[in-house]
DRENTI-399396 format. One record per residue (C-alpha): residue number from 1; residue in one letter; x, y, z. Coordinates in Angstrom, 3 decimals, padded with zeros to 6 digits, m for minus. Layout:
(NUM "A" (X Y Z))
...
This chain:
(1 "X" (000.000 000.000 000.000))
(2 "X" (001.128 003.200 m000.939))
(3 "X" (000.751 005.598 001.410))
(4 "X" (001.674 009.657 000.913))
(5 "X" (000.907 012.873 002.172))
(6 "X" (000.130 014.735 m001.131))
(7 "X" (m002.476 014.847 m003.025))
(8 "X" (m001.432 013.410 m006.333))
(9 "X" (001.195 010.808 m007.060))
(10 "X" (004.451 011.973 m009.137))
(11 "X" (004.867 009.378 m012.156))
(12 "X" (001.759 007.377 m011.790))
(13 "X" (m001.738 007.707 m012.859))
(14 "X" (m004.659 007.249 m010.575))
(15 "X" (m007.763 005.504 m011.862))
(16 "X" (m010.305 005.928 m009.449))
(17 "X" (m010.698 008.218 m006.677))
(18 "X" (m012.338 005.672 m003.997))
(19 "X" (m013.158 008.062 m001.024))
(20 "X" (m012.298 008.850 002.520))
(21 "X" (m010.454 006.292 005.026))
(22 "X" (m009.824 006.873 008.219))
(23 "X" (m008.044 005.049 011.207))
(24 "X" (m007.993 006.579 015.218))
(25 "X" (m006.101 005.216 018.011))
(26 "X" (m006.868 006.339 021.710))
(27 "X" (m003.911 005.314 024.110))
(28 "X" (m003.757 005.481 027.665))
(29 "X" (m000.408 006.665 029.506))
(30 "X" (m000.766 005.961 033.213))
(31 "X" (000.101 008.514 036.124))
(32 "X" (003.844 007.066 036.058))
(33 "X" (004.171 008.411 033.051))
(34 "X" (002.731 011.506 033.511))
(35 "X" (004.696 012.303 036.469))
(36 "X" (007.812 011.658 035.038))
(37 "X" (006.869 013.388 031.896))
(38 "X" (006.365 016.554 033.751))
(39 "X" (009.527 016.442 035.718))
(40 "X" (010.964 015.695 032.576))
(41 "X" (009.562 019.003 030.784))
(42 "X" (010.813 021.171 033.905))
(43 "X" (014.294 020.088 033.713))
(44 "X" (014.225 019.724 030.109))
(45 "X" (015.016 016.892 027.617))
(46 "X" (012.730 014.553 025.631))
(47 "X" (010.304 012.103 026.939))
(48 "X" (010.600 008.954 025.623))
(49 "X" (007.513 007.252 027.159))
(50 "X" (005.223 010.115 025.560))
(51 "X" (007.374 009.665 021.774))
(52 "X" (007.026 005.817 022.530))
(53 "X" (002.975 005.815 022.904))
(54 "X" (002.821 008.396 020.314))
(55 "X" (004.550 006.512 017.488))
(56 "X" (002.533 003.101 018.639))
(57 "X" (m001.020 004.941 018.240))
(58 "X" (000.119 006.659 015.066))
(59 "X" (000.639 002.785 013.206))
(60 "X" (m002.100 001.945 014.969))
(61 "X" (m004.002 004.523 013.023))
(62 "X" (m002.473 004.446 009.793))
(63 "X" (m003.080 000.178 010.091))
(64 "X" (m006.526 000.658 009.926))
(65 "X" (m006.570 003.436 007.250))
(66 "X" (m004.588 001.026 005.466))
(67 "X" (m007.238 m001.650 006.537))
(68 "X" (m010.291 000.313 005.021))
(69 "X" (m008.031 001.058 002.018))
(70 "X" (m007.525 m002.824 001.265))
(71 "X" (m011.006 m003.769 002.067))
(72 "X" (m012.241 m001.432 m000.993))
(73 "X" (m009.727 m002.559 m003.390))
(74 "X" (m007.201 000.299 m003.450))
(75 "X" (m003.509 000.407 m003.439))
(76 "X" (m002.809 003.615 m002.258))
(77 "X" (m004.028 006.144 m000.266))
(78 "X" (m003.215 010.304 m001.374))
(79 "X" (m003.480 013.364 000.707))
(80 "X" (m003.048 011.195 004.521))
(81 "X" (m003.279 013.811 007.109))
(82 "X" (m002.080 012.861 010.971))
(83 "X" (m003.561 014.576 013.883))
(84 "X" (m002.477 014.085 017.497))
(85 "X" (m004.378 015.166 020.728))
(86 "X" (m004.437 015.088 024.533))
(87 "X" (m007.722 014.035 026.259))
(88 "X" (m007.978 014.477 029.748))
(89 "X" (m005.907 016.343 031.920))
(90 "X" (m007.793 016.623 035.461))
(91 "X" (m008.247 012.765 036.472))
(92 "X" (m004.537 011.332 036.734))
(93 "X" (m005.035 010.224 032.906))
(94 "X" (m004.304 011.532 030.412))
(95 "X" (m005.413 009.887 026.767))
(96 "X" (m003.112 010.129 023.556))
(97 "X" (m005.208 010.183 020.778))
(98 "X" (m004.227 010.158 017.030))
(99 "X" (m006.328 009.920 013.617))
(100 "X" (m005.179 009.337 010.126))
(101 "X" (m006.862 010.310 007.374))
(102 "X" (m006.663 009.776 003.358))
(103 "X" (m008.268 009.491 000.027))
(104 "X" (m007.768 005.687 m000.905))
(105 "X" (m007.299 005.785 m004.643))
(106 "X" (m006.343 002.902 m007.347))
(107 "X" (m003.401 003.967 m009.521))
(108 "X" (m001.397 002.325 m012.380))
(109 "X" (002.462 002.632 m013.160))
């Protein structure tokens, strides 16, 4: 499955214009996390537990883009769009959430 952020594809001709896939992931990082997270930002540096859960929900997001994609008979999806987001901030958890979205399209070399 081809898979790219623009809207048309360089080389190759697209046959059909299928329609909108999407794919969304909702992760929970746990108060451990958090904490060290936020001790993390105050004394600056990266945190790695936050970059870890956020590249796990993004290919959790783009698998079932991909997914949808398949299931209709395309081979590549144009124009994919991520979006990340924090839910929650007041309870102890917070909630990664990230969506993918494309236009699944069938294209020939």
């Amino acid at each position: 499955m081809l898979i790219l952020t623009t809207p048309t594809m360089q080389g190759k001709k697209i046959t059909q214009y299928i329609g909108l896939v999407t794919g969304e992931a909702i992760l929970g990082a746990n108060i451990f996390k958090d904490f060290f997270a936020g001790i993390r930002d105050i004394v600056g540096g990266r945190s790695a537990s936050y970059e870890k859960e956020l590249r796990r929900a993004k290919e959790i997001a783009i698998q079932e883009m991909v997914a949808q994609a398949q299931a209709q008979g395309c081979n590549a999806i144009v124009g994919v769009d991520l979006d990340y987001e924090t839910i929650g901030s007041g309870s102890g958890t917070n909630m990664l959430m990230v969506s993918a979205s494309g236009t699944a399209v069938v294209y020939e070399d």
